[in-house]
C-alpha positions as CSV (number, residue, x, y, z in Angstrom):
1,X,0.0,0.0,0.0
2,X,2.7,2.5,0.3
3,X,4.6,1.2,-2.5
4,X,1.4,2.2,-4.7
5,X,1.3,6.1,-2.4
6,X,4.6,6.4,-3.4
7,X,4.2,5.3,-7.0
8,X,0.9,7.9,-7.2
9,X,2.6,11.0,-5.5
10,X,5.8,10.4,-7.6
11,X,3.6,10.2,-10.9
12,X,1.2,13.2,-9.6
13,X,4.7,15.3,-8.9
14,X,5.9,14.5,-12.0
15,X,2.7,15.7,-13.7
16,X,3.0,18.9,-12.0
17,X,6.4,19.7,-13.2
18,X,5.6,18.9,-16.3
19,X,2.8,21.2,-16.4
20,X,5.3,23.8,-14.8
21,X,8.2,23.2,-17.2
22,X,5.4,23.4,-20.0
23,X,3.8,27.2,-18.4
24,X,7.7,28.5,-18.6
25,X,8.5,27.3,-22.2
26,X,5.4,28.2,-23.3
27,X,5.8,31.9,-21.8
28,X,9.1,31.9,-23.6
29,X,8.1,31.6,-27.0
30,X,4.9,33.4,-26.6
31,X,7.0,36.6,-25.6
32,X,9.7,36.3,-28.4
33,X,9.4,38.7,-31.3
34,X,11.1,37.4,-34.4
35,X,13.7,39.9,-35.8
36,X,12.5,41.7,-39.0
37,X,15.0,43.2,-41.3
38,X,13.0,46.3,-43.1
39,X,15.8,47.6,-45.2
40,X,16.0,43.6,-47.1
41,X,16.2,44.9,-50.7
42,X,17.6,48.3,-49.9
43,X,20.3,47.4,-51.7
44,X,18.8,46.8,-55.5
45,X,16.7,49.7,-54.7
46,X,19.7,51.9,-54.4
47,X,21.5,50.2,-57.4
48,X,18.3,50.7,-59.8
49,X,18.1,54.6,-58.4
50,X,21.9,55.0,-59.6
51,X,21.2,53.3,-63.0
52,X,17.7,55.2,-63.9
53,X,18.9,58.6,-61.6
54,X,22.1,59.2,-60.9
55,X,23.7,61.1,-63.9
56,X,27.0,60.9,-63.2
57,X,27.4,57.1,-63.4
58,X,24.0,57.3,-66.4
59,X,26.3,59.2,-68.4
60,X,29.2,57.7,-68.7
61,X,29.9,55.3,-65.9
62,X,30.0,51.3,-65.8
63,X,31.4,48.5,-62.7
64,X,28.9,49.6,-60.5
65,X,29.7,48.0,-57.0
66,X,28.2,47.7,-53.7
67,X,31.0,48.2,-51.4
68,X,29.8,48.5,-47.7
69,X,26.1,49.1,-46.5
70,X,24.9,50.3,-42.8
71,X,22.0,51.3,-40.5
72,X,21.8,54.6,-40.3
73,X,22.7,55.9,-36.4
74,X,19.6,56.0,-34.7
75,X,17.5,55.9,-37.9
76,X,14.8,52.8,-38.0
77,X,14.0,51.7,-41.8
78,X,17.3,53.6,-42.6
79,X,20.7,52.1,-44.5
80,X,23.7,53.9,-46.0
81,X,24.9,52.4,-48.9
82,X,28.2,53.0,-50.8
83,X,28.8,51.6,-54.6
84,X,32.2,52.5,-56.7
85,X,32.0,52.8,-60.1
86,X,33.7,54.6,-63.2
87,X,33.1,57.1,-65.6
88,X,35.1,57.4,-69.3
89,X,35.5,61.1,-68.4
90,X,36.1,63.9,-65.7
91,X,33.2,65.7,-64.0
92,X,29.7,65.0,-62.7
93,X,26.5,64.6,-63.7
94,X,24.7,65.3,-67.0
95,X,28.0,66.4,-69.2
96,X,26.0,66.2,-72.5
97,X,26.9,69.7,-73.7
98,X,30.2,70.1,-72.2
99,X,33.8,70.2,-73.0
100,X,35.1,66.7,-71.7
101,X,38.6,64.7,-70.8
102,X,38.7,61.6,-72.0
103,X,40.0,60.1,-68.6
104,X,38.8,56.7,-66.6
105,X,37.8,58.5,-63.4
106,X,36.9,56.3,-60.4
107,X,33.8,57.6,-58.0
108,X,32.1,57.0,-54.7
109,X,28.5,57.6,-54.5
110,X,26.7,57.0,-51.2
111,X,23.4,56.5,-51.2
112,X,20.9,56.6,-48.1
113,X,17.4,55.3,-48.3
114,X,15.1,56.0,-45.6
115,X,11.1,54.2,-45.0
116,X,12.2,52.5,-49.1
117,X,13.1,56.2,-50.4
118,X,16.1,57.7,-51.6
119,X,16.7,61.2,-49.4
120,X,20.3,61.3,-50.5
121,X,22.9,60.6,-53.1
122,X,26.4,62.0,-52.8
123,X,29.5,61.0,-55.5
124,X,32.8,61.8,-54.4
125,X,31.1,64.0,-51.4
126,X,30.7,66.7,-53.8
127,X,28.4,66.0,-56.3
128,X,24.2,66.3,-54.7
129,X,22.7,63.7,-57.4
130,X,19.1,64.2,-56.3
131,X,19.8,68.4,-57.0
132,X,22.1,67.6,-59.8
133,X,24.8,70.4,-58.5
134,X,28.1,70.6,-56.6
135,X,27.3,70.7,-52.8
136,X,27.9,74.6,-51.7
137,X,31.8,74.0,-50.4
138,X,33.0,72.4,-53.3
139,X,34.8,74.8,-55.4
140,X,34.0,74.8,-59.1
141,X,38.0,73.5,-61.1
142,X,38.1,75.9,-64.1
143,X,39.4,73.8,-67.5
C-alpha cells in the first residue's frame, strides 16, 4: 500500500512539473518577437536609383559595386549604402553639352534610403545627385 502512495505522489509530482516546465516554455516563445530586417532589398533599390537617376554614373559610368552598407545611427528603416563605379570622363553629372577629358575617373556615391526612399545621393562628397549640383563647399575647377 505504500509502494502504490509512493508510486501515485511520484507520478502526480511529475505531472506537475511537467505542467510547470510546459507554463515557462510556453511563456518563452509566446514573448519572443522574431527579428525583421525592413531595409531587405535596400540594396537593389539603391543600385536601380543609380542606373535610372544618378547622372554621373548614367552618363558615362559602368562596374557599379556595392561596397559597404549600414543602418543609419539611430534611424529605424534607414541604410547607407556605398557603390564604386567609373566614368570614361572627368566631371559630374549630365555632361552632354560640355567640354570633356577623355580620362577613366573612379567615384564614390553614397546612397541613403530612408522608409524604401532615396533622401540622399552623394559622388565623391561633392556632387548632390538628387539636386544635380556641386554641394555649396566644393569649389568649381576651371578647365
Amino acid at each position: 500500500m505504500k509502494k502504490n502512495i509512493l508510486i501515485i505522489a511520484l507520478a502526480g509530482g511529475l505531472v506537475l512539473i511537467g505542467y510547470f516546465a510546459y507554463r515557462q516554455i510556453s511563456e518563452f516563445t509566446a514573448t519572443v518577437t522574431p527579428v525583421v530586417d525592413e531595409t531587405k532589398g535596400y540594396d537593389s533599390l539603391a543600385e536601380d536609383w543609380i542606373r535610372e537617376n544618378a547622372w554621373t554614373y548614367r552618363y558615362d559610368g559602368s562596374d557599379l559595386m556595392l561596397k559597404i552598407s549600414s543602418p543609419c545611427p539611430d534611424e529605424d528603416r534607414c541604410l547607407e549604402l556605398s557603390y564604386t563605379f567609373e566614368s570614361a570622363h572627368g566631371g559630374y553629372g549630365d555632361r552632354r553639352d560640355k567640354v570633356l577629358t577623355q580620362v577613366i575617373t573612379p567615384h564614390t556615391v553614397v546612397i541613403i534610403i530612408k522608409d524604401a526612399t532615396v533622401v540622399s545621393a552623394i559622388t565623391d562628397g561633392k556632387f548632390d545627385e538628387i539636386k544635380q549640383q556641386l554641394s555649396p563647399q566644393t569649389p568649381v575647377n576651371p578647365m
